[in-house]
C-alpha positions in Angstrom: 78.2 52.4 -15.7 76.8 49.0 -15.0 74.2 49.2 -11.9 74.8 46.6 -9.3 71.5 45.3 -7.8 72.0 43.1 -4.3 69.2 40.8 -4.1 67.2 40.3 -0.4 67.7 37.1 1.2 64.3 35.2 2.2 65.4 36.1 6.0 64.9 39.6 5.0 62.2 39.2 3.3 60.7 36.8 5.8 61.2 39.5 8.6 59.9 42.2 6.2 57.0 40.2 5.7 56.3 39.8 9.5 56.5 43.3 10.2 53.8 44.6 7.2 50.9 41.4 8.5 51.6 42.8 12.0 51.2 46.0 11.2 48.2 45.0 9.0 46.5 43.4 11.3 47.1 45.6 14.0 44.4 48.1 12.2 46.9 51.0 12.2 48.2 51.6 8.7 47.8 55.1 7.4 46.8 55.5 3.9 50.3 56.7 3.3 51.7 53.2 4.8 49.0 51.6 3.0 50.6 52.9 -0.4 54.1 51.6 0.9 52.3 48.1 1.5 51.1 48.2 -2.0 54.4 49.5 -3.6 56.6 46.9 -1.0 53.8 44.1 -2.8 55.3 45.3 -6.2 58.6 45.2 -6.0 59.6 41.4 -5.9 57.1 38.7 -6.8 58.5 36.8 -3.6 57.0 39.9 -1.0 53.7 38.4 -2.4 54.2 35.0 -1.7 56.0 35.4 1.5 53.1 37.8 2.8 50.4 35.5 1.2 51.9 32.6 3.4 52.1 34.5 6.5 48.8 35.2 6.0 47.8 32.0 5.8 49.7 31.1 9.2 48.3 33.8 11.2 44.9 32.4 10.2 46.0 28.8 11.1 47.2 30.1 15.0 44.0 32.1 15.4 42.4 28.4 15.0 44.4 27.0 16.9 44.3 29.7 20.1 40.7 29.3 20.0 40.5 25.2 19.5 43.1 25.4 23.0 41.0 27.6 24.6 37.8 25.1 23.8 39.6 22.7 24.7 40.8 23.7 28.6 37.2 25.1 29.1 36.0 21.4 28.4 38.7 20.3 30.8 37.8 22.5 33.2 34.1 21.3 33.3 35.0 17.6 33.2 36.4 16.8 36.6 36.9 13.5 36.0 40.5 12.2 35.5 39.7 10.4 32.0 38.0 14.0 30.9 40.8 15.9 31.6 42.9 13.1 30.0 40.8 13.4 27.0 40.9 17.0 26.4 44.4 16.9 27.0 45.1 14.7 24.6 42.5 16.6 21.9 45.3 19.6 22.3 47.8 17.9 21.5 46.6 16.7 18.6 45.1 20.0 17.8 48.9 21.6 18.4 50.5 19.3 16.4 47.7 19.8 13.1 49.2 23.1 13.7 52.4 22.8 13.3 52.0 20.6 10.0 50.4 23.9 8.7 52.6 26.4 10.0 54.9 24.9 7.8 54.5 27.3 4.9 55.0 30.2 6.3 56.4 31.8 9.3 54.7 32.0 12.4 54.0 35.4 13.7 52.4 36.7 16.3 52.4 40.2 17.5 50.2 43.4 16.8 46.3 43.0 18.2 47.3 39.6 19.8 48.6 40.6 23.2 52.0 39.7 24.5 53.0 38.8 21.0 56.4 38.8 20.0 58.5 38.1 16.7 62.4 37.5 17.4 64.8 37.0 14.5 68.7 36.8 14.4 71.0 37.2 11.1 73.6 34.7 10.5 76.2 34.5 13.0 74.3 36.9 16.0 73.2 35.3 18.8 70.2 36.9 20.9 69.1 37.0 24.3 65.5 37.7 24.9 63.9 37.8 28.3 60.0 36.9 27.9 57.1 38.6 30.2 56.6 35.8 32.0 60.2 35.8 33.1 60.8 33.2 30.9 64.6 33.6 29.1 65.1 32.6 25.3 68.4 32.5 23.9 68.6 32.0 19.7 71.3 31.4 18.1 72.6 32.0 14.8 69.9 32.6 11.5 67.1 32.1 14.1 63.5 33.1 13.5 60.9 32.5 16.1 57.1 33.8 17.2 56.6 34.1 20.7 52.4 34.2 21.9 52.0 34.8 25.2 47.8 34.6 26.5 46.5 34.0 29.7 45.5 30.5 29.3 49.0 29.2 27.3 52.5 30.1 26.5 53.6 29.1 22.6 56.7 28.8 21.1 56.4 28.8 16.9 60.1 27.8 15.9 60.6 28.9 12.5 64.0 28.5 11.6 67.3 27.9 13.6 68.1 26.7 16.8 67.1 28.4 20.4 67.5 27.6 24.4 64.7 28.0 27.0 64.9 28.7 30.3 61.4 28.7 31.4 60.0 29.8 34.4 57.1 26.9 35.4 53.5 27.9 35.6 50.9 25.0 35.9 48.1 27.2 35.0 50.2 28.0 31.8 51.5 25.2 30.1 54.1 26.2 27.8 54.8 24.8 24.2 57.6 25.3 21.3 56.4 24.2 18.5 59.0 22.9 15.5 58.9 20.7 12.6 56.1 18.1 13.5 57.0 18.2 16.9 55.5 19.8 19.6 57.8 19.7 22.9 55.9 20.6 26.3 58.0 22.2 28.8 58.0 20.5 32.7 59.3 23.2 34.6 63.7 22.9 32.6 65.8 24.0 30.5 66.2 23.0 26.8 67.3 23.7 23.7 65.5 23.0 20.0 67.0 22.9 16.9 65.4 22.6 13.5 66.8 21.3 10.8 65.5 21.3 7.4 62.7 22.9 8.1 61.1 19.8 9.6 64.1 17.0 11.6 64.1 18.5 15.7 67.2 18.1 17.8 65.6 18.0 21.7 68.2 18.6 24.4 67.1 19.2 27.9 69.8 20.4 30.2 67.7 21.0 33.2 64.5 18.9 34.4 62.4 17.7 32.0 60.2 18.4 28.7 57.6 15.8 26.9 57.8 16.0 23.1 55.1 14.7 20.9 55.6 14.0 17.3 55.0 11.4 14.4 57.8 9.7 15.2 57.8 9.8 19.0 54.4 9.8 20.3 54.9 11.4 23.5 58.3 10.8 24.7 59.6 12.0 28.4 63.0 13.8 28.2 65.1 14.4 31.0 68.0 16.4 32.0 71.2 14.5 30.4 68.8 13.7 27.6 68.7 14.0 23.5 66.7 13.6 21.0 66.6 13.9 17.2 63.4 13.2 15.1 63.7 12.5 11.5 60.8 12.3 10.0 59.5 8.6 10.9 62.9 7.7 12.8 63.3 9.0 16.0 67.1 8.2 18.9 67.0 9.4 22.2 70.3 9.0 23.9 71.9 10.0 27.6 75.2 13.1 26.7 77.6 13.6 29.5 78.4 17.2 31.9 81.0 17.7 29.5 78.4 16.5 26.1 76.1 18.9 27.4 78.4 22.0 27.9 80.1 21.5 24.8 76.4 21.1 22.9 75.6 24.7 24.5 78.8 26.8 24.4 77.3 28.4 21.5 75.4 30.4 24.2 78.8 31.8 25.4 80.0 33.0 21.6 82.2 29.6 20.8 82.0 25.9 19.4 83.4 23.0 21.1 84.8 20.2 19.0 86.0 17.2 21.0 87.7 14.9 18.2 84.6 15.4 15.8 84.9 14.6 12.1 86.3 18.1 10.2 83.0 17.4 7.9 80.8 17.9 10.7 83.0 20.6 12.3 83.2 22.3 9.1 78.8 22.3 8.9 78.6 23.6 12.5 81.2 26.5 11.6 79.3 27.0 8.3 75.8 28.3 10.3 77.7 31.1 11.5 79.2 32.3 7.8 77.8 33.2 5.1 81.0 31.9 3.1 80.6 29.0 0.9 83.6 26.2 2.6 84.2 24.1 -0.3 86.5 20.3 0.7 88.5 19.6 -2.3 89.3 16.1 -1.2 87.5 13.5 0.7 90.3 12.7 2.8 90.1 16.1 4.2 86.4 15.2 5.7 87.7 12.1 7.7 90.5 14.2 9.4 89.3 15.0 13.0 89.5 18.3 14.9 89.4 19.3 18.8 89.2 22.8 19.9 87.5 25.8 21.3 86.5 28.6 18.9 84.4 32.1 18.7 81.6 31.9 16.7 81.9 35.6 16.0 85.6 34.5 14.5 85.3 32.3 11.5 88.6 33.3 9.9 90.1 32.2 13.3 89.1 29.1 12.7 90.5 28.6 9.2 93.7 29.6 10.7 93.4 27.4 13.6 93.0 24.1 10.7 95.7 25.2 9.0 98.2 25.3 11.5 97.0 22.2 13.7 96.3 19.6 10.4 97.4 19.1 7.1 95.2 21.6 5.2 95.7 24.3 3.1 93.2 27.0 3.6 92.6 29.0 0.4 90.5 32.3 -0.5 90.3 32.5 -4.1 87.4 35.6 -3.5 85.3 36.4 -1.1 82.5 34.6 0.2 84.5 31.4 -1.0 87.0 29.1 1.2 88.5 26.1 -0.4 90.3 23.6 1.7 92.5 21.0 0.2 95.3 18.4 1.7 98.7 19.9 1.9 
């Protein structure tokens, strides 16, 4: 009898990885859990990289909590406007070197750092996570994210996926989500952040307003009704509508809006929530447009849905393939 062996995803291994460095470094391991460490280490040469990277990230944040903190206490001794300017402007710089590193692994925070959290979704969950601050994060689908909370700051590190804050404003504790290259400052709003890539940010702020500093942007002032994307060294802000915006963030509710968008870019919305492979036989399929409300948690819906409004055929040859072709 052949033996079937189902391979881990780098989510999983990702989110196995976080838990064994927090665990690690939280100075708790029995030698029993020690041995499971070492025997985890062994069983795919990926564990090993993946926990080798996180490893070097956790380093890279500890840097970067203690350049902050340097930083705010020169602040706090230089009274003078251009001081504080100064320092300021010495953490940004400091939080955007550490996002550039933070790029090869995943940023994780938990364990002996206090108020730590990591907060992960699979493909197609969405998550609602209230902070202790009273802060309230919503991810959506394939999301991983490290949440340090410390008396001086409040850091998002945005690993993968797409997430909304609702923050709850404390001057004394500027808070920060790092993603890609960018570094987006919350001013007392709501937003959303979605990376792309592992590197291109898509800033929408649905509620006051957020500064986001980044290669491409400087720092750039975003306000409510505002969007941005970064792309490497190109950067477009433009102004959505009421309806824009609530279309943009139904995925909170469970569903996807499409107001006369191209089925290409209908079909790579629908395909974050799926781990089905949507294969377009034709090109003239792409150009066709779609409008329409649909469940996120409903994929197969959808499929229907194309099939009886435009001139598709919708075909399963197996699972975990969908071909659709002109009828």
């Amino acid at each position: 009898m052949s033996r079937i062996v189902r391979l881990k995803t780098k989510t999983q291994i990702d989110n196995e990885a976080a838990v064994w460095t927090w665990r690690l470094d939280s100075g708790t391991l029995s030698a029993a859990e020690r041995a499971d460490l070492d025997a985890w280490l062994r069983e795919d040469v990926r564990h090993g990289r993946a926990f080798e990277e996180l490893g070097r990230t956790w380093s890279a944040l500890d840097r970067l909590t203690e350049h902050a903190q340097r930083e705010e206490t020169t602040a706090a001794a230089d009274v003078r406007p251009e001081g504080r300017r100064r320092a300021f402007a010495r953490l940004w710089q400091a939080a955007a070197a550490a996002v550039l590193i933070l790029g090869v692994g995943v940023a994780v925070w938990t364990g002996s750092r206090p108020g730590a959290q990591v907060v992960s979704t699979a493909v197609g969950q969405l998550r609602h996570v209230t902070l202790a601050d009273g802060s309230q994060l919503t991810l959506n689908t394939n999301t991983l994210l490290a949440v340090k909370l410390a008396p001086q700051r409040r850091d998002i590190y945005l690993r993968r996926g797409e997430a909304h804050f609702d923050v709850v404003h404390d001057a004394s504790r500027p808070f920060f989500v790092h993603a890609g290259e960018a570094v987006i400052r919350d001013v007392g709003t709501q937003f959303d952040v979605r990376l792309q890539m592992d590197k291109d940010i898509d800033v929408l702020v649905n509620e006051g307003q957020v500064e986001v500093q980044g290669p491409a942007a400087g720092v750039r002032a975003l306000r409510a009704g505002q969007q941005l994307f970064m792309a490497g060294p190109h950067l477009q802000v433009s102004t959505v509508s009421p309806r824009q915006l609530d279309n943009e963030l139904a995925w909170r509710d469970g569903a996807l809006v499409f107001d006369g968008e191209a089925l290409s870019q209908a079909l790579a919305e629908v395909g974050r929530y799926t781990r089905t492979r949507i294969v377009v036989t034709a090109p003239e399929v792409d150009a066709l447009h779609v409008s329409g409300r649909f469940r996120t948690d409903d994929v197969p819906g959808f499929f229907q849905a194309l099939q009886a409004a435009l001139p598709v055929r919708v075909s399963q040859p197996r699972a975990g393939l969908v071909y659709i072709s002109p009828r």
